[in-house]
N, C-alpha and C positions, 0 to 999 in steps of 0.2 A: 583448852576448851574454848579459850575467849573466839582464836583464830576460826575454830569453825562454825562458833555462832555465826558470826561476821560471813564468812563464804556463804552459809543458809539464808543470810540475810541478805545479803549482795544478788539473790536469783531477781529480785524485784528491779533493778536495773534495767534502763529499756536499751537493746544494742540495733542497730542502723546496718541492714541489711541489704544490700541489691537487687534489683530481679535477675539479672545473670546466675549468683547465689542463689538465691531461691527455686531455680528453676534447673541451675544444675542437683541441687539435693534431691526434688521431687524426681529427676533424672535417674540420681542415683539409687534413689529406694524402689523406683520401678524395675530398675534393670537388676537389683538386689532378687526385687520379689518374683519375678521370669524366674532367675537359675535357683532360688529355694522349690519350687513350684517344681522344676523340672526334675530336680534332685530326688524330690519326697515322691513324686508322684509314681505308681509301679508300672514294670515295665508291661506291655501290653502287645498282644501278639497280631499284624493287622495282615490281614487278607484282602489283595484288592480285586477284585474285576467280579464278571459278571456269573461266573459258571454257566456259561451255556451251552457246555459239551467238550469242554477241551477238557481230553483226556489223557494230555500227557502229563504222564503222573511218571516225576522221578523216584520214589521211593517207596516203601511196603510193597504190600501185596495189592494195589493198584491194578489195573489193566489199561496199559499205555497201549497197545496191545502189541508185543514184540514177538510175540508166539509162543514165549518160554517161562509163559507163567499156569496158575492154575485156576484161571476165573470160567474154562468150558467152552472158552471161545471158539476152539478146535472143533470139538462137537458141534455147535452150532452151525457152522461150516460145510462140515459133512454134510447135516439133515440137510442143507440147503441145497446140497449137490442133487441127491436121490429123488 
């Protein structure tokens, strides 16, 4: 019991530090707190550009327009013909 009074006691000790030290820790708690931050944070689905008509659309029921879907594009075609 005596030894860890003594250790609890011994916190009040002043220890002699460097700025190199110091600046590598604040280094390290930065670079710690980035990849905690990156880990926790959820993943997030981004969509970039503008939409301003580009209709190539890989997948669903889109109208990229290839002819072989069923958005009426066909039709609309025809009237245009007549």
């Amino acid at each position: 019991m005596k030894k860890i009074k003594e250790y609890f006691n011994d916190f009040d000790a002043s220890v002699i530090s460097t700025r190199r030290v110091k600046f590598l820790e604040v280094l390290v708690a930065l670079l710690i707190g980035i990849i905690i931050g990156i880990m926790i944070a959820p993943p997030r689905k981004l969509k970039m550009g503008c939409n301003n008509g580009n209709n190539n659309v890989a997948e669903g029921n889109g109208c990229g327009c290839g002819k072989d879907c069923e958005c009426g594009c066909d039709d609309d075609d025809k009237e245009d013909e007549e």
